[in-house]
N, C-alpha and C positions, 0 to 999 in steps of 0.2 A: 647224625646230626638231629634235633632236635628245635622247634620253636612255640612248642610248647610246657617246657618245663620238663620234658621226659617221660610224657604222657605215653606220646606215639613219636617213636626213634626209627628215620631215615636207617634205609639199605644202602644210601646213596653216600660218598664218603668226600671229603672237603678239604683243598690244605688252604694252608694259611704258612706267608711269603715273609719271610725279615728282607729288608733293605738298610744297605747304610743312610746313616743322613747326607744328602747332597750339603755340599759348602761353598759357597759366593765368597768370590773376590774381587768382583768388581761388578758396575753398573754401567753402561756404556748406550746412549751418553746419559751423563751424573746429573744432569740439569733441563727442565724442559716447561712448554709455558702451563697454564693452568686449564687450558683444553683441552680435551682428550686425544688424542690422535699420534702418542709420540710411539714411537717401534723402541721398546727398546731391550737391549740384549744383555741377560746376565750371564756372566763367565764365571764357573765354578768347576768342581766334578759331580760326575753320580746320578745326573739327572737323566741318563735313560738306563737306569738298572731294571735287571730283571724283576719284576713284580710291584714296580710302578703301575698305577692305574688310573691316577687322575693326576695330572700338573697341575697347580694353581699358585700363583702369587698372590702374596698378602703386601699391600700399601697401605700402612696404620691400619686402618679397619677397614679399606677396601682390599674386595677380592677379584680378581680377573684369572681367568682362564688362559696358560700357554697357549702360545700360536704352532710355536717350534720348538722340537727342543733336538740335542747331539747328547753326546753326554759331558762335555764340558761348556757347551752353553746351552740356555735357554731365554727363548723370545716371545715379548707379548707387547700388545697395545696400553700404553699410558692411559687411564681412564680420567673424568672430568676431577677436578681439586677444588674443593672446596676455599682453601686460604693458600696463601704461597709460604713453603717452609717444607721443613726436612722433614722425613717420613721412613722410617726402618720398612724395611725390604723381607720379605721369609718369603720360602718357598715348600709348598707340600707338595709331596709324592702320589699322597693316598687321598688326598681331599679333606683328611681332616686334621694330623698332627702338623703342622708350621715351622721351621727351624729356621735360623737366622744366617 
């Protein structure tokens, strides 16, 4: 390994993990007020595979961190909502790729 270009190259050796994408199939519950504080639980698979390392949901452009997760659910705190209305759902594994 290497962070500098390949100046001076690590003895030390690295892997690197594939995961399927987890998949949502439902929001439970689907509806909540515009305060922050609702729990709530997505039902899907995949969400505790091997070489997961950060859980995060994405609400349109907010992000929050799992509270829990199994590997066919996962749970977090509803954060505050700017407007009332519908907002897509992703969930990442790694903290930074998002799937829907």
């Amino acid at each position: 390994m290497s962070l500098d270009g390949g100046l001076q190259i690590s003895d030390t050796t690295a892997t690197f993990k594939y995961y399927q994408n987890p998949t949502l199939t439902k929001a439970s519950p689907a509806l909540g007020p515009l305060r922050a504080g609702t729990t709530v639980t997505l039902t899907g698979t995949g969400f505790a595979q091997q070489g997961a390392s950060k859980r995060l949901v994405r609400l349109g452009h907010m992000i929050v961190e799992a509270s829990s997760y199994t590997n066919t659910t996962l749970t977090f705190t509803a954060p505050n909502a700017m407007q009332a209305g519908t907002t897509v759902i992703s969930v990442s594994l790694n903290g930074q790729q998002f799937t829907s």
